[in-house]
C-alpha positions in Angstrom: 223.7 76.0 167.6 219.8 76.0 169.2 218.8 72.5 170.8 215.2 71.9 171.4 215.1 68.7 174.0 211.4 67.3 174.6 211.5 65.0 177.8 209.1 62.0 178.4 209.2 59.5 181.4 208.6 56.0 180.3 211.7 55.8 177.8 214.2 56.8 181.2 216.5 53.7 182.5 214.7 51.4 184.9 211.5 52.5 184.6 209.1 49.4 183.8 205.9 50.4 185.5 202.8 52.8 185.8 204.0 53.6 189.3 207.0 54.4 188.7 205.7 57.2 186.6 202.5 58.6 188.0 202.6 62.2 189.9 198.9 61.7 190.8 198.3 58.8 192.9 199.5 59.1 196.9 200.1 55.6 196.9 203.1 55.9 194.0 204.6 59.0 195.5 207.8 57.4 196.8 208.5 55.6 193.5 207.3 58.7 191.4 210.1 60.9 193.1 212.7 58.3 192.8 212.1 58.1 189.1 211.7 61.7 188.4 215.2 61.9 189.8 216.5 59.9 187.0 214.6 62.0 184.3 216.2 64.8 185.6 219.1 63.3 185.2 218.7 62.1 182.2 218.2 65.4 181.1 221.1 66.6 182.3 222.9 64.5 180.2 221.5 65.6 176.8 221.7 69.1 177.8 225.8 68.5 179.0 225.9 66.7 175.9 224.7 69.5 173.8 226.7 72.0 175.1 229.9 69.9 174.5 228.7 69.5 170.9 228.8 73.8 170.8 225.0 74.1 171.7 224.9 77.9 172.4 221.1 77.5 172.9 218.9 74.9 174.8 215.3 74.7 175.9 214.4 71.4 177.6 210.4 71.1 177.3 208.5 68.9 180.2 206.7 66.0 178.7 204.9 63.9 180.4 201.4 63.2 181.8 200.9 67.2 184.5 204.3 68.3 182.5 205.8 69.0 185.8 207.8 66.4 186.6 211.9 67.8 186.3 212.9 69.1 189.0 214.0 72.5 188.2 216.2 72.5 190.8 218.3 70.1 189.9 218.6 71.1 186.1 221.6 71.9 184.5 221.7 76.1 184.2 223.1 75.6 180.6 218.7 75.4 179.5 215.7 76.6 180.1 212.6 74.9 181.3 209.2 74.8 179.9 207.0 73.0 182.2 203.1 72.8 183.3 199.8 72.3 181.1 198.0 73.2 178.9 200.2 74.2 176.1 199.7 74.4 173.0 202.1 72.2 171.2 202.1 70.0 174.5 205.2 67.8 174.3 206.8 69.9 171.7 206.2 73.1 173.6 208.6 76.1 172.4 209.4 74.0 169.1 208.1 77.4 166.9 210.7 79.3 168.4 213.4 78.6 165.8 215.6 75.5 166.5 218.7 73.9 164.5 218.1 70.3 165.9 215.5 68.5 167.9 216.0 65.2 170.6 213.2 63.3 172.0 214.5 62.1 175.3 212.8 59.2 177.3 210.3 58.5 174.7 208.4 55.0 174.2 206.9 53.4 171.5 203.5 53.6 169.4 200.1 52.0 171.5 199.6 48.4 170.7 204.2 47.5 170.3 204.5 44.4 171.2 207.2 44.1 173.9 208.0 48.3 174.5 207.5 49.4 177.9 204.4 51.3 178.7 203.3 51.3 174.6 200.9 54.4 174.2 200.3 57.0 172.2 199.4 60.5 173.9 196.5 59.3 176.1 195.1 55.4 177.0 191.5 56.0 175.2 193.7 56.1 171.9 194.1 52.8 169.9 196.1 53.5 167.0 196.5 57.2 165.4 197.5 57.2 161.4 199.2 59.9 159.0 198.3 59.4 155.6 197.5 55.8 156.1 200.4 55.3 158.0 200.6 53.9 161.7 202.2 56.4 164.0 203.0 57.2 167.9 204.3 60.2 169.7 207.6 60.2 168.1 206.1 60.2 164.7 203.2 63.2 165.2 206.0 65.0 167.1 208.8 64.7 164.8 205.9 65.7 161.9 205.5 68.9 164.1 209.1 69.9 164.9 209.2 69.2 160.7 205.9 71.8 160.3 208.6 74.5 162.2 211.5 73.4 159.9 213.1 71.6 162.4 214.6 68.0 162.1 214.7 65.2 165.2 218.1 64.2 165.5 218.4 61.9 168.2 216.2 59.7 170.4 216.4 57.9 174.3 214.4 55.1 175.0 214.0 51.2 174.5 215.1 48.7 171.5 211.3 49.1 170.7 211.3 53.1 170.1 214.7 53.0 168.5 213.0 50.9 165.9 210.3 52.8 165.4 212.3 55.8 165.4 214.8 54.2 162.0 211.3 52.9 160.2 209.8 56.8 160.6 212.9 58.8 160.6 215.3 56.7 158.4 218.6 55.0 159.7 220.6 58.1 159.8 218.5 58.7 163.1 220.6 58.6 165.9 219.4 56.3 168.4 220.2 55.6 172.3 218.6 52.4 174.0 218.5 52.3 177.4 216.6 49.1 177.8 215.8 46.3 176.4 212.0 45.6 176.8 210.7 42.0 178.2 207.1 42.6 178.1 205.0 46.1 178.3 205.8 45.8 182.1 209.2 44.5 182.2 213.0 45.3 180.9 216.3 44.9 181.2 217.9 48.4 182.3 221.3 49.4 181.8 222.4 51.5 184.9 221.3 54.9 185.3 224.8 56.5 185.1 225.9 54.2 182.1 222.6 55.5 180.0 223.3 59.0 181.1 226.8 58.6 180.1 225.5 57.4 176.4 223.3 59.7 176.2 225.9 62.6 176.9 228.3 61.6 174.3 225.1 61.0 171.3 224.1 64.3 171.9 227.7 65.5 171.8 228.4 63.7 168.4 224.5 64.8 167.5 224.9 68.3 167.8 228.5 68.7 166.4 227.5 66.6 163.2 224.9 69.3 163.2 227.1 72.4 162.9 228.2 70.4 159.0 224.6 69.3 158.3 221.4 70.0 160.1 219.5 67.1 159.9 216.1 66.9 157.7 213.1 67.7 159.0 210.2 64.9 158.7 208.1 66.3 155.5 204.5 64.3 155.3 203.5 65.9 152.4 200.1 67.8 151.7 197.4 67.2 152.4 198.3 65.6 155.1 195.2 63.2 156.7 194.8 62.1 160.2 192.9 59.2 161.7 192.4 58.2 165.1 191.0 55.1 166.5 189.4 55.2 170.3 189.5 52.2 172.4 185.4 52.7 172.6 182.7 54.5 170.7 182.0 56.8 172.9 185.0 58.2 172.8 184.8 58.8 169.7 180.9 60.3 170.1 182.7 63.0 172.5 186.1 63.7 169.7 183.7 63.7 167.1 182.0 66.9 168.1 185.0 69.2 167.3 184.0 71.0 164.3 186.1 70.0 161.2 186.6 66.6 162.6 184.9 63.3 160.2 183.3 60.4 162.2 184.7 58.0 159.7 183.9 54.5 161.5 182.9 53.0 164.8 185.4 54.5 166.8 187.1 56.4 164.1 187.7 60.0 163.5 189.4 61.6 161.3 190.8 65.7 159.8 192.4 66.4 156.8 194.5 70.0 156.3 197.3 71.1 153.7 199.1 72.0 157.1 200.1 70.0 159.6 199.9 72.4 162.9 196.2 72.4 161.7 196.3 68.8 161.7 198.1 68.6 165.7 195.6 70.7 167.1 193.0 68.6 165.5 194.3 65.9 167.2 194.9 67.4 170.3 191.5 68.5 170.7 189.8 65.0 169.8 191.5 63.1 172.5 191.2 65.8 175.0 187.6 65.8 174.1 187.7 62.4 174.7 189.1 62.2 177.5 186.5 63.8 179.3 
């Protein structure tokens, strides 16, 4: 059984802030380490989980902001680490390389959820990105990805706010782990770190041996398969509209259309990093 584990930062028990997650700034350094720690840790736990379950296989990729943040360290022996920027499938790194099951760990809801933690998709100059019409966040343009590969998300860590997001995109067999319970985008109540590891070790346990019966379904948009993307400003969509291929479509809208949807994710990827200059 291969387990593909993509690991973001916001979605990890008792983080609540910006600070808490930046590697950049001096001035958060102290909090930055201690909550790096705990997505380590949190890592751990899937990846104990998964090898419980019979996981013969695991690749944990880095996911958030410099994708160096888990301390390699301090990870479980039982995976392997992908880690660093750029790659080209960014938080879904490795996912081409065949995988029976896929787990989105420390995740966070779509830009502009009321009442999630840290709500953004991908990068702060993006509003609102849509997949044939339909509203969608990280979870929903990575899950679409891990689908382009075959590969189905099984199971996802984060708050009440994801975990709803993730049964309205990936249907209610979707196994779901909330670690908190947000109170605003800045505020939430946390259940200890050790108690969400804990959780999070036994789902991925139950995740991966339901897996061995039935592999679970990988997210199938369709074709063709349209993207939009709204910009908090024009201008940043004057800089993502100069990719070639991509459709100034409003204001601060661009948009891409392709029959396959690793087309479509570079697309993407190259507007808001174009746009983020």
């Amino acid at each position: 059984m291969h387990v593909y584990l993509s690991v973001d930062m916001e979605g990890i028990a008792g983080v609540v802030h910006e600070d808490q997650t930046n590697p950049v700034d001096p001035r958060c350094a102290a909090e930055y380490g201690r909550f790096r720690r705990l997505m380590t840790q949190e890592a751990n736990a899937a990846i104990e989980g998964a090898l419980a379950g019979g996981a013969t296989r695991i690749l944990v990729n880095d996911s958030h902001w410099s994708m160096r943040n888990l301390l390699a360290e301090e990870l479980h022996p039982g995976a392997a680490l992908v880690s660093g920027a750029p790659k080209t499938w960014s938080m879904m790194e490795g996912i081409d390389l065949d995988w029976d099951l896929a787990a989105c760990i420390g995740y966070h809801a779509k830009a502009g959820t009321a009442n999630a933690v840290l709500d953004h998709t991908y990068t702060s100059t993006i509003l609102d990105v849509r997949l044939n019409g339909r509203s969608v966040g990280e979870l929903g343009l990575n899950a679409a990805l891990a689908g382009a590969f075959g590969t189905g998300v099984a199971l996802v860590s984060g708050d009440q706010a994801l975990a709803a997001e993730a049964r309205a995109l990936l249907g209610e067999t979707i196994r779901t782990v909330t670690v908190k319970e947000s109170l605003s985008r800045t505020a939430a109540q946390s259940l200890a770190p050790a108690v969400a590891c804990e959780m999070i070790r036994s789902a991925m346990r139950e995740t991966v041996e339901a897996a061995t019966h039935r592999k679970p379904k990988p997210l199938d948009l369709g074709s063709p398969i349209r993207l939009e993307v709204d910009f908090h400003t024009t201008g940043h969509a004057d800089l993502a509209a100069m990719a070639p291929g991509l459709e100034r479509t409003g204001p601060r809208t661009v948009a891409y259309e392709d029959s396959d949807f690793r087309e479509v994710f570079r697309a993407f990827r190259t507007a808001f990093n174009l746009a983020s200059e």
